[in-house]
N, C-alpha and C positions, 0 to 999 in steps of 0.2 A: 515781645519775647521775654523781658524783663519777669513780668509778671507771672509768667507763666512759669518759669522758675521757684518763683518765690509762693505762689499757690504749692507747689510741689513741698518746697523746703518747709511750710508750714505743717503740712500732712505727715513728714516724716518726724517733724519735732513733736508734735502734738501723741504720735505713734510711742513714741519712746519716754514721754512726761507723763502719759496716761496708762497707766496700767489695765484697766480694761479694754481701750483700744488695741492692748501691745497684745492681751491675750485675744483678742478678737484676730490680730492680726497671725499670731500663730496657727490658730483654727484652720485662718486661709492655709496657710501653709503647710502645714500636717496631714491634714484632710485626705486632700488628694495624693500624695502619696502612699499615705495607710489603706486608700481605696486600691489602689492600682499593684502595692506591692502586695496584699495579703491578696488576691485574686491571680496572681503573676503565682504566689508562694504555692497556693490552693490547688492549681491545674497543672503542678511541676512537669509529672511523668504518670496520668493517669492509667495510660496504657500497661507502664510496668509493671505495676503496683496492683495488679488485679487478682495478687493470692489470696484474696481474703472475701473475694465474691464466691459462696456456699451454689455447689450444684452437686445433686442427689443422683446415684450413679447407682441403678440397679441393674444386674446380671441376670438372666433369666436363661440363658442359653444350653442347651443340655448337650450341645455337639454331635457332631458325626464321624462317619468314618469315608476316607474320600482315597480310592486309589490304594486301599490298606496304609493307611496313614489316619490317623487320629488328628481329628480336625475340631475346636474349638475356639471362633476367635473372638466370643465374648472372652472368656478367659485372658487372652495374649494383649484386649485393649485394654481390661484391669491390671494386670499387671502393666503395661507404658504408664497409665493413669497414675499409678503409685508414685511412679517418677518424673510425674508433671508435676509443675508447681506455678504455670499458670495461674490455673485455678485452683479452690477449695473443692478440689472432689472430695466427694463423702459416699462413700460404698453402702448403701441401706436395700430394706425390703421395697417393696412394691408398694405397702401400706405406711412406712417411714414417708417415703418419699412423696405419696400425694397427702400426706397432711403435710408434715413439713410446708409444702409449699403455699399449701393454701394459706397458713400460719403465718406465713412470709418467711419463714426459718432458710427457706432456701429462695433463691431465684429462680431456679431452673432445675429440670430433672429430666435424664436420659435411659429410658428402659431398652434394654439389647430384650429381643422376642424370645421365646423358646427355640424357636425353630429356624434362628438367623445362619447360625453354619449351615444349615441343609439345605436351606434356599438359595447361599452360594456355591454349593458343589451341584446346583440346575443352569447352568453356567456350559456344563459338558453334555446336557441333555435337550431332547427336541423343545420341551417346554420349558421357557427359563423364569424361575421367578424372582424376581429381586427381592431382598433383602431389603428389611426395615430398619431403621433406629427413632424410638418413639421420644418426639422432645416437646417439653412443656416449660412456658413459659410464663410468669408472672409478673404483667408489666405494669401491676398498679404499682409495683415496691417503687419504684426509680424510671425516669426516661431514660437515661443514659441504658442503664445497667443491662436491660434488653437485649443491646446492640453489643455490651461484651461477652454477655453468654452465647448470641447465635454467635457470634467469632470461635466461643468457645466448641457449640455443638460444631460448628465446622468443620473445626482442626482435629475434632472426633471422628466425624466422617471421612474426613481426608486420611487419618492414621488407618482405618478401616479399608478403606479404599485399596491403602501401601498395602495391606496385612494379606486383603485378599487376591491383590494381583499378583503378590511376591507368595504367597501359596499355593495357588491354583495353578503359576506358569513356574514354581518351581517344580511341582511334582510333573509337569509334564516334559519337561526341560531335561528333569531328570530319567525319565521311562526313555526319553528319546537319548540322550547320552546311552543308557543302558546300550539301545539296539545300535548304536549308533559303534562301539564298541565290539561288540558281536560284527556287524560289519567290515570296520576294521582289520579285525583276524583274518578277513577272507578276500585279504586287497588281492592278492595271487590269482585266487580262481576266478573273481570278476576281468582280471588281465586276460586269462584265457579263454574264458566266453567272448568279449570284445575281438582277440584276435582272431580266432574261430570266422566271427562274421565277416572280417575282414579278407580273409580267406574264402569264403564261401563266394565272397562279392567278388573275388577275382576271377572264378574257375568255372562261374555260370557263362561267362560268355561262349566260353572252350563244350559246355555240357550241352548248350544253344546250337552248335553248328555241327555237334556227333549228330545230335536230334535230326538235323535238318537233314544231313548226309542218308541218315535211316529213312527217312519217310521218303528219301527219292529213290530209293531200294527199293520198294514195295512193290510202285508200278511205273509206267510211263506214262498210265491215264490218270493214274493219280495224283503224281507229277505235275503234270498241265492242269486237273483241276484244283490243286492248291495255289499254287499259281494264280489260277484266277479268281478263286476265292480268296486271296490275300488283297488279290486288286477291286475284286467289285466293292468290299468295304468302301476300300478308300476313292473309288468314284462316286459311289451313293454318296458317301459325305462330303469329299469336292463338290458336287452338285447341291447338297443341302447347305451346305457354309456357304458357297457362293450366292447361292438362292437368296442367304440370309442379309451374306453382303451386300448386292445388289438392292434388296429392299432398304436396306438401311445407309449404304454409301450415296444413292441419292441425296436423301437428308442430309447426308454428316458433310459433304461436298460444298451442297448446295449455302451450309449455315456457314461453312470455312469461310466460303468466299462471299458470302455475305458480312462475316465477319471483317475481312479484309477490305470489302469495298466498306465500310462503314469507317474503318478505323486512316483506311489512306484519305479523304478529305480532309482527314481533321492533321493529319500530318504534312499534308500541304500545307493548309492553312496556317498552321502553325511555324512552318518554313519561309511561307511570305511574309508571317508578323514579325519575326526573327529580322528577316532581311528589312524591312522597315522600321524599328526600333534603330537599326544597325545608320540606317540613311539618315533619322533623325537626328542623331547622336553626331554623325558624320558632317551633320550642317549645322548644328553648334559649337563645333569643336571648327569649324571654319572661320564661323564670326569673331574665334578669337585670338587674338596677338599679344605680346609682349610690353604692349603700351596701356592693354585695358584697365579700369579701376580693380583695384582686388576686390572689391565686393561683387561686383559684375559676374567678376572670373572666377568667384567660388560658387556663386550659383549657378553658374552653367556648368562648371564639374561636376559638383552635387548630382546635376541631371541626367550630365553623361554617366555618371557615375550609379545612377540608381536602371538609367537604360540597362547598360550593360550587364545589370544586375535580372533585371526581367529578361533579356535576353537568354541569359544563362538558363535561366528556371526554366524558359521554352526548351530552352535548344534538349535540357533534360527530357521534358514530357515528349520530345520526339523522339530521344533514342530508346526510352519506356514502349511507344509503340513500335518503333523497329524491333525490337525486341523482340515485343508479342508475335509480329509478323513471321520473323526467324521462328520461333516456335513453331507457328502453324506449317510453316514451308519443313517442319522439319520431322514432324510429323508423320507425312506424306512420303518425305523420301524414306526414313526407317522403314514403312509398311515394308512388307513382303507377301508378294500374292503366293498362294500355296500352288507348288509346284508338285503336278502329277507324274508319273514315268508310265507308262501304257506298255505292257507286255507284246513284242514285234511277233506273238501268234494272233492277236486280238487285231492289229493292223489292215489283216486282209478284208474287215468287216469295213466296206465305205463311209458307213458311220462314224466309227471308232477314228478312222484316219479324220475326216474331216475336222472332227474335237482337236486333233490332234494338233490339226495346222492351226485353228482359232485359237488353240491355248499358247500356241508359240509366238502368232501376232501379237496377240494379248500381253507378252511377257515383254517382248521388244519394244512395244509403242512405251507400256511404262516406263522400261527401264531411260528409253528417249525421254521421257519425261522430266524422270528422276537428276537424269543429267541435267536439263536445262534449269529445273527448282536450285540443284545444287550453285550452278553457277548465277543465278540471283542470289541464293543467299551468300554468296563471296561478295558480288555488289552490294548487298548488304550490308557487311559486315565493314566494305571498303567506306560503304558514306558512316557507319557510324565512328569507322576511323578517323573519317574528315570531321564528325560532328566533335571527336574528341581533343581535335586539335582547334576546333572554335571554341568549346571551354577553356582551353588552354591560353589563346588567346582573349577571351574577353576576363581571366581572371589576373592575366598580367596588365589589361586597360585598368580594370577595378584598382588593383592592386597601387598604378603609376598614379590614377585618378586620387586616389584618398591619400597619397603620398605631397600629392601636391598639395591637394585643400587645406590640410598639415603645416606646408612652409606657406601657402597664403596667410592662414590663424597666427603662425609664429613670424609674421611679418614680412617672409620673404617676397620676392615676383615673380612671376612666370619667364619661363628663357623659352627662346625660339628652339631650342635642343628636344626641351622637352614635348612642346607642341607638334614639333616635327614627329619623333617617334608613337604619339598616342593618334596622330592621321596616319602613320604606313600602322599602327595596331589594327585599327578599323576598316583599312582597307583590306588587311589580309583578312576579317573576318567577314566583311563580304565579298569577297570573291570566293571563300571556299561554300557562306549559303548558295551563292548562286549556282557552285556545282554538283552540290549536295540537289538544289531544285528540278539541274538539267538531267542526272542522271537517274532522279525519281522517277521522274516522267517517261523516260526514255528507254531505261534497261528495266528498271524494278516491274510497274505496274503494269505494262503491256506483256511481258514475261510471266507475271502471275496468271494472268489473264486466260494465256495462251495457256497455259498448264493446265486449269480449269478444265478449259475447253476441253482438251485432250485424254483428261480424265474420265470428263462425262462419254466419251468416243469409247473410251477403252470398255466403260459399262453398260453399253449398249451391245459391243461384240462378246460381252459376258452374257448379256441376255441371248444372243443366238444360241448359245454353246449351252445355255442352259436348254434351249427345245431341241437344240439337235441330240444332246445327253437326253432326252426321256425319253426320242424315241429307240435310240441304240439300247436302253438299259433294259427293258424288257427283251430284247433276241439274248444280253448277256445272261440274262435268268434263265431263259431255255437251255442255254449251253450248259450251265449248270447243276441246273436239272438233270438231263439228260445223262450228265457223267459220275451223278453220285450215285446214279445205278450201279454201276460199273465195280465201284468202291467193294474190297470186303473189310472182314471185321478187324482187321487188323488195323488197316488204314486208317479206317475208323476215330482208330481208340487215339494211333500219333497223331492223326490230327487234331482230337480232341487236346490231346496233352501239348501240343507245341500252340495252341492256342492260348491256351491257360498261362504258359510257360514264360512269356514275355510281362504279365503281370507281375507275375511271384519275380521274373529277377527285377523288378524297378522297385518292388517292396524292399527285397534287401537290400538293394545300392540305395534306396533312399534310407534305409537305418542305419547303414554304414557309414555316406557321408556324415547324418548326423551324429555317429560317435564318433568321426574323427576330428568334425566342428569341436564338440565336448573335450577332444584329447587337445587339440591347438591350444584350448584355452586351460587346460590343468581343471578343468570342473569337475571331473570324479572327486579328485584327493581334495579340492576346495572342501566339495558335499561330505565326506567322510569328516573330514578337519573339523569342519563346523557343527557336526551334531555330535561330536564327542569330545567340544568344550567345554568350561565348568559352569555346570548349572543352575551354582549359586548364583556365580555374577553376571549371567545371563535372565535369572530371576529378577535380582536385584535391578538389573537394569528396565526391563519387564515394567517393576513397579513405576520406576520413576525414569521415564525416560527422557526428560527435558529438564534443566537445570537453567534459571533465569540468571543471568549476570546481571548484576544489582548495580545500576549507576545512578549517583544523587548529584545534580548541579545545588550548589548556596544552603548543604545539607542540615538543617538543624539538628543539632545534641539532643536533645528532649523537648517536650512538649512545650512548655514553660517559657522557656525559649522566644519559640516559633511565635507563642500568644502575645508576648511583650510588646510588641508594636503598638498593638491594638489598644490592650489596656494602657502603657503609655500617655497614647493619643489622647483614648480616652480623659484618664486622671488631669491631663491638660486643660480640655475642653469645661470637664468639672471642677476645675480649679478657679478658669476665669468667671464660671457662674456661680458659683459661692461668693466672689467677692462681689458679685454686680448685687447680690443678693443682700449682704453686708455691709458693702462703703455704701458711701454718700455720694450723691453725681452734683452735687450743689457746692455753690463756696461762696462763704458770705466774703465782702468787701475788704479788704488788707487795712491794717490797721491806719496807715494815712488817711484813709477816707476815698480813695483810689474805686474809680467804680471799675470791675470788670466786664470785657467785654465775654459775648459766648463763646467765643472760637479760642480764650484763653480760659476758661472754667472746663472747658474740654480738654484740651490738650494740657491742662495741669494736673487735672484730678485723672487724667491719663496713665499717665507718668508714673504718676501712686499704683495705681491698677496695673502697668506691666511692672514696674519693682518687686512686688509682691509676687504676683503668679511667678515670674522667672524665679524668684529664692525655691518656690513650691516646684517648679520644675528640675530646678539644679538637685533639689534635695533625692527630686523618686530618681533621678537618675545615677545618682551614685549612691542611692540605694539598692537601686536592681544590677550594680557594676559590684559594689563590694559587699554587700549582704546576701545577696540572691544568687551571684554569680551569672547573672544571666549572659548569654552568647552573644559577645559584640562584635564586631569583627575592626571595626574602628571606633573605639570609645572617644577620642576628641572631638570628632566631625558629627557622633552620637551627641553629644552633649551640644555643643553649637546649633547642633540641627533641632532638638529638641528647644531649647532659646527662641529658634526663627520661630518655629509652629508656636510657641508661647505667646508672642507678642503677634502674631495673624490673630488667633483665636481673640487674645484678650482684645484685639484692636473690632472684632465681627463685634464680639458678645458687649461690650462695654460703648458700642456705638448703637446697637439697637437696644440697650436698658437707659441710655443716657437723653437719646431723642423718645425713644415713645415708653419710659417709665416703664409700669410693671407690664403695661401690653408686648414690649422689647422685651421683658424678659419670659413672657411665654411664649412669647414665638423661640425663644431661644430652647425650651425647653423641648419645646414640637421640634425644633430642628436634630435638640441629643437624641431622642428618643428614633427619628427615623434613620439618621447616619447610623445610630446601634446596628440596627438589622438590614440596610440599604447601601453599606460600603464594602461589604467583604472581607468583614474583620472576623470574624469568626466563621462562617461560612463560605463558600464562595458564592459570590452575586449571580453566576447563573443558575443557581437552586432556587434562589431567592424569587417572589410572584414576580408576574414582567414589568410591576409599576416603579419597583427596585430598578429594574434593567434601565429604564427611561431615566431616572434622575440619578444615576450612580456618579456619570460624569459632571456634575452639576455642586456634588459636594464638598467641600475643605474635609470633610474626615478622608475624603480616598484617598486625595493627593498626600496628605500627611502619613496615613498609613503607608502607602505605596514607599515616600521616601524614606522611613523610618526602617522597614523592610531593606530597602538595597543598603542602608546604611551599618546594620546588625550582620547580615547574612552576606553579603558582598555587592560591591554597588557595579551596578552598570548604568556610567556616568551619563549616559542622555536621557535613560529612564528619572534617575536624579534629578537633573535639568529642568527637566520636563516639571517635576513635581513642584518645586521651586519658584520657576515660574507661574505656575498656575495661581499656589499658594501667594505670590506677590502681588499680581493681578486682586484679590481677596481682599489684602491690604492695605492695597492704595485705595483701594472702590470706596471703602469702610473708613480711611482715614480723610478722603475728600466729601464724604456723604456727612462725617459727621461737623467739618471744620464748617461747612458749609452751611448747614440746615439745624444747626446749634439752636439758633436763636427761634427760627422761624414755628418748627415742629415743637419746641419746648412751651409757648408762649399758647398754644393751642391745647397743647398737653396738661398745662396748668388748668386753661378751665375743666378739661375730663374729667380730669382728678379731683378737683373741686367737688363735682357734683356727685362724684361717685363717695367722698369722704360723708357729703351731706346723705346719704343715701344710709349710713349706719352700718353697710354689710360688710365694706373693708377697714380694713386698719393702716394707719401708714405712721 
């Protein structure tokens, strides 16, 4: 250890007695810094700073007239233009501008068409043509500069965009305020048309029963055959609905209660697994007492505890299908079969009566029906009461369950108190599956069953009622026939009218409801209000109608900033390769005559090599703290941290130039040149090709960068951690490779070098 000291203490005196070494040694020192600070200085605030990038802004536009309004918005974006300062716009011809460019005088150049207003006021027309803005761009001048002119042509477009939406939707904005105004004036007589209707819809029922009372004036046979021409409608189409029904309630019947029976197995089923989760739980919760190991007895609450838990989950997916069930059952009873009334002069037709009696069975078997569906779905309703008092109960087992495992973990024992109440838990939960089980079986599904049944009964005496109706329906057309002889013109005409007469009044009661929907809700004066608000900031809003709330987490000030990390890093990394490139990795013998070993010519001439980079580190970093002002957020922990990364790098770089000579120092150089583009210092690594992505975690620049980043900007301590560690890991690898393999890899290295000195091509 001795030596290894005094190798060191030699290095620094020989540094300070030699005047070319001292300036060699400044070189190190300076270097890296002037690299990192003037590249830091160089990229401050690019973005800001882009007044002085030239683009050529030609007008062409000769405007229109839109709505009698003078419309030009080439014009309105040269004027904004004057008052951007962005960029270097520059107002020229059409022939300034494409030489300019070609010249490279400009970068870019933007021609507004002639005919750019008129092709936004096709906008209001069946054919729309979009509008142009003709942009050219010159991207031998610069890579960069490309990407700030289309920014630029962008924020053209976008201004253009404002100019045309807050024009186009003010003049219309504004035409509708106009009428909107005009309407306004005339709140009063729309009140009295409104009311009007409302009146009209009261006085038609009264105007409905003059009518009726007149047409029964006429005749007696006329009388009778309205009458029955009011009723054959409605048994022609009883008979065709029901027609319809019957074709189709088969099906719809058939699929219910296919539905049902598909859905009640799985509801059993899932009631028996219930009740057996319930058993199993039940017969480990037996095995255990008050004296068992606590290991034992957490993992059988665990289990009771995860039972209970799948229990639950069932006992849901049963009340899901009780549910559906209720549904279907509910279904059924809502129907209503359409109820006929048959005129008691039409009765004496034995026809006629017989419908009469099949449509009254017909009504009674259902309405039986309806009854019994209903009182299932109260058993129903009653087991999913029970089912919600088995949730209730398995989530207070759950609840007592994880409570315990709690004082098991915090060292307690189980008491006979509590075992007792988690067996009367389990027992109340099964005995209510069980009666949830008994009462399925026994009220629910036989009850469905039967209703089915009774149903398809009921459609089958629809089917008689349907052949005995076709043959009664033609004697009713004779009768009818036969008495519109009879009819004269008078009759006629009111029958015609009180036919008509029941449409026309459901036209008005259905526009009346609807205004007085519209009056509940204040929607006239809403509609009035609304179009005769102001049109500018209705425009205005038009244009831009979303406004982004800007939030920035560990925001940087400016560019310059943000890049410091990176170049930092950087200048570090080129710090320790300048001196590998510079010092000497050799040390002749101490002047006693003292032979050195290699694990102390390394770790001496070491010491010299972090002395140095850490001066060249201290220095960029309070140079970019008080020359550059760069954004730190913790300048102590910045400076410390910039230290660690010093002595990683120099410990990588100064252990592969120390065992494998200049071959260690090209791989070092292969190494800067891939971290450049491969860590996400400038770019971010997923732009980057995928063979970046592959070795991104692999390198010392990311981890460095990464910490350097949370240290400037704001750390978040594990991300830190993290880097830190990783970076140590680098260090020791580098500082055991090299104590190690000093002697061994050097000694083979000697003769490389040898032959390659014999060889004439290098120099050393």
């Amino acid at each position: 250890m001795k030596n290894i000291f005094r190798i060191y203490a030699r290095d620094i005196k020989r540094i300070c007695t030699n005047w070319a070494a001292m300036i060699m040694a400044i070189v190190i020192i300076l270097i890296p810094s002037l690299y990192s600070l003037t590249n830091i200085k160089a990229s401050w605030d690019p973005y800001a700073n882009t007044s002085g990038i030239k683009i050529a802004v030609v007008n062409k536009d000769s405007g229109t007239i839109y709505k009698d309004q003078d419309l030009n918005l080439g014009e309105e974006l040269i004027e904004k233009l004057e008052d951007n300062d962005k960029m270097d716009w520059t107002f020229v011809n059409e022939e300034e501008a494409s030489e300019g460019l070609v010249k490279e005088k400009y970068y870019a150049s933007i021609v507004i068409p002639e005919d750019f207003s008129k092709c936004v006021t096709t906008l209001m027309e069946k054919e729309v043509v979009k509008p142009k803005l003709i942009y050219t761009v010159n991207e031998k001048i610069n890579a960069i500069a490309p990407k700030l002119t289309d920014a630029g042509a962008k924020s053209v477009k976008n201004q253009l965009d404002e100019n045309i939406v807050k024009t186009v939707s003010g003049v219309m904005f504004r035409l509708i305020n106009e009428t909107g105004v005009e309407i306004d004036g005339k709140r009063t007589d729309i009140r009295d048309i409104i009311n009007k209707i409302y009146e009209l819809d009261e006085e038609l029922p009264e105007l409905e029963s003059i009518l009726n009372d007149t047409i029964g004036g006429v005749s007696d046979v006329n009388s009778l055959l309205l009458k029955t021409n009011d009723m054959l409608p409605t048994v022609s189409s009883l008979l065709d609905s029901t027609n319809d029904f019957v074709n189709n309630s088969d099906y719809i019947v058939d699929k219910m209660q296919s539905d049902i029976n598909e859905i009640s197995p799985r509801i059993k089923d899932d009631l028996l697994l219930s009740q057996q989760l319930v058993d199993n739980a039940s017969v480990t919760l037996d095995n255990l007492d008050e004296n068992i190991l606590p290991e034992t007895a957490k993992k059988s609450l665990i289990t009771i505890s995860e039972t209970a838990t799948s229990s639950k989950v069932t006992v849901s997916e049963i009340k899901g299908m009780l549910k559906s069930t209720k549904s279907f059952l509910k279904k059924i009873i809502d129907y209503e079969l359409p109820h006929i009334n048959i005129d008691d002069s039409l009765l004496e037709d034995e026809g006629v009566a017989k419908i009469q009696k099949q449509l009254k069975d017909q009504y009674d078997i259902f309405d039986d029906v309806k009854d019994n569906l209903k009182t299932i779905n109260k058993s129903i309703t009653i087991l999913m009461d029970k089912l919600d008092d088995v949730e209730e109960k398995l989530d207070i087992l759950i609840s007592r369950t994880d409570e315990k495992i709690q004082d098991l973990e915090d060292g307690k024992g189980l008491d006979l108190q509590t075992l007792t109440d988690l067996r009367s838990c389990l027992k109340d939960v099964n005995t209510l599956i069980s009666d949830v089980i008994d009462s399925y079986d026994s009220e629910i599904m036989n009850g469905i069953n039967d209703g089915f049944d009774s149903i398809k009964y009921i459609l089958s005496i629809t089917v008689d009622i349907l052949k005995d109706g076709q043959d009664v329906l033609p004697n009713l057309e004779e009768i009818l026939s036969a008495s519109q002889d009879t009819i004269n013109f008078s009759g006629d005409k009111l029958a015609d009218l009180k036919d008509k007469f029941p449409e026309v009044k459901d036209k008005v009661h259905e526009v009346a409801d609807k205004l007085r929907e519209m009056d509940e809700d204040d929607a006239f004066n809403e509609i009035i209000d609304m179009i005769t608000n102001n049109w500018d900031d209705q425009s205005n809003f038009m244009a831009s109608p979303v406004e982004i709330e800007d939030n920035r987490l560990f925001s940087w000030p400016n560019y310059g900033s943000s890049s410091a990390p990176f170049y930092i890093v950087l200048c570090i990394w080129v710090g320790a390769l300048i001196a590998s490139a510079l010092l000497s990795f050799k040390a002749e013998n101490l002047d006693d005559g003292v032979e050195l070993k290699p694990y102390e010519v390394y770790l001496g001439k070491l010491l010299t090599f972090i002395t140095l980079t850490t001066i060249a580190t201290i220095l960029a970093c309070c140079g970019a703290l008080l020359w550059l002002d760069v954004y730190v957020v913790h300048p102590i922990i910045f400076i410390l941290y910039s230290i660690f990364v010093s002595i990683v790098f120099t410990l990588i770089i100064y252990t592969a130039a120390s065992l494998l000579d200049d071959i260690g120092k090209a791989i070092i150089v292969v190494m800067l040149v891939i971290q450049m583009a491969g860590t996400g210092g400038t770019f971010p690594v997923e732009v980057t090709p995928s063979v970046f992505h592959n070795i991104y975690n692999y390198l010392p620049f990311t981890y460095a960068t990464n910490g350097m980043r949370q240290i400037l900007a704001g750390i978040v301590y594990p991300l830190l951690i993290k880097d830190i560690k990783v970076l140590s890991i680098y260090m020791i690898c580098s500082l055991v490779l090299g104590i190690t393999l000093k002697g061994p890899l050097n000694k083979g290295n000697d003769i490389i070098m040898n032959k390659l000195l014999k060889s004439g091509i290098l120099r050393h």
